[in-house]
C-alpha positions in Angstrom: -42.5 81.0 -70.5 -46.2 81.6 -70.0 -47.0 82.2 -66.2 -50.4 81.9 -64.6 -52.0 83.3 -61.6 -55.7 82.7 -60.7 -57.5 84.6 -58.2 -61.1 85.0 -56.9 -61.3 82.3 -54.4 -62.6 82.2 -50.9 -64.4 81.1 -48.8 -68.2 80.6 -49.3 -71.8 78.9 -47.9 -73.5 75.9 -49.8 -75.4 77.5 -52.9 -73.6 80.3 -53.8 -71.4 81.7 -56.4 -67.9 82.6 -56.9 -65.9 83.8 -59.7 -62.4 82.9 -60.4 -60.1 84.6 -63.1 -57.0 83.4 -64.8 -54.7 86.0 -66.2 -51.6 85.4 -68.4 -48.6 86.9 -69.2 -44.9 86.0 -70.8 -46.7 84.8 -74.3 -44.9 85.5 -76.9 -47.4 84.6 -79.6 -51.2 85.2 -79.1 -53.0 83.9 -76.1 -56.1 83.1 -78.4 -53.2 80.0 -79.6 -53.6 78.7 -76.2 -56.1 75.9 -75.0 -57.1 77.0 -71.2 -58.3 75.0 -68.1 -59.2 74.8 -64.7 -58.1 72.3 -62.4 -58.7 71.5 -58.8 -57.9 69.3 -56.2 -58.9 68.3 -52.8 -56.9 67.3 -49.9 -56.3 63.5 -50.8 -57.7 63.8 -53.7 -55.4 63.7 -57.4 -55.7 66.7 -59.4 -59.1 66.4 -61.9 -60.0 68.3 -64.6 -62.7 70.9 -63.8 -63.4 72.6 -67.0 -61.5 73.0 -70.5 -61.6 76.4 -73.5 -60.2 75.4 -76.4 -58.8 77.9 -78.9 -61.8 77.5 -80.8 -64.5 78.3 -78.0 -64.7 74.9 -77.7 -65.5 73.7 -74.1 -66.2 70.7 -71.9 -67.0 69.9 -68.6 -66.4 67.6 -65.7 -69.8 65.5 -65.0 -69.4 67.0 -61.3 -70.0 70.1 -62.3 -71.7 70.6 -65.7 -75.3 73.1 -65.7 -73.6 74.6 -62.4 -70.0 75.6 -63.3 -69.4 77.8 -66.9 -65.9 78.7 -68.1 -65.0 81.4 -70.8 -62.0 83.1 -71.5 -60.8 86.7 -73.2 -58.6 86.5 -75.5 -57.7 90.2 -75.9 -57.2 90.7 -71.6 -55.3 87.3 -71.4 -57.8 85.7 -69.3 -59.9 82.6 -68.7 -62.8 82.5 -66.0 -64.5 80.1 -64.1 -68.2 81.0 -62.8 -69.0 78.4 -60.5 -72.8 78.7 -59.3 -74.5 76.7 -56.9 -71.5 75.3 -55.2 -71.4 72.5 -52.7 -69.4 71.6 -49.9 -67.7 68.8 -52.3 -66.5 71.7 -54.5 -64.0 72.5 -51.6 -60.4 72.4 -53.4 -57.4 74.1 -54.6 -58.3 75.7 -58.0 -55.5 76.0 -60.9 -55.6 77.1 -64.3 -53.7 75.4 -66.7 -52.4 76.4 -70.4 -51.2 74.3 -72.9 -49.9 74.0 -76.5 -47.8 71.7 -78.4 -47.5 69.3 -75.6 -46.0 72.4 -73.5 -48.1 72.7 -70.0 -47.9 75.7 -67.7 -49.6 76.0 -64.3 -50.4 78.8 -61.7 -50.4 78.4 -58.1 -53.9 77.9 -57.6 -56.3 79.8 -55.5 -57.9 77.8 -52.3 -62.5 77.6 -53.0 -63.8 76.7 -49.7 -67.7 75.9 -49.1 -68.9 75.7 -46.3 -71.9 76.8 -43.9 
């Protein structure tokens, strides 16, 4: 069982930057097999897809945040990162990171990214 756990979130103004990381444990194969995303979701919002890595470096982005958001991962510390860069107040939203591979998902908690002045 693979379990997630994000972290980095807060709370920031308009136009800055945060950071958040993904790490992963429980794998028993190599977390390079696994595709990695970030979710979020807003209050009343459904969850939307935020950002994808696939296990080939792959990536693609939501149209809400491409040129401002850039996600990479690290396959040997288990982690995938989101660098989110001139954020906005419609960026507000619970943050999760999800893994996947043959059909199996796995989710963290999430971590809460609040923008605001």
């Amino acid at each position: 069982q693979v379990q997630l756990v994000e972290s980095g979130g807060g709370l920031v103004q308009p136009g800055g930057s945060l950071r958040l990381s993904c790490a992963a444990s429980g794998t028993d194969f190599s977390f390079s097999m696994l595709a990695m995303a970030w979710y979020r979701q807003a209050p009343g919002n459904q969850r939307e897809l935020v950002a994808a890595v696939y296990t080939g470096g792959t990536t693609n982005y939501a149209g809400a945040v491409k040129g401002r958001f850039i996600i990479s991962r690290d396959n040997a510390k288990k982690q995938v990162y989101l660098q989110m860069n001139t954020l906005k107040p419609e960026d507000t939203a619970v943050y999760y990171c999800k893994a996947w591979r043959y059909g199996m998902e796995h989710w963290g908690k999430g971590t809460l990214v609040s923008v605001s002045s």
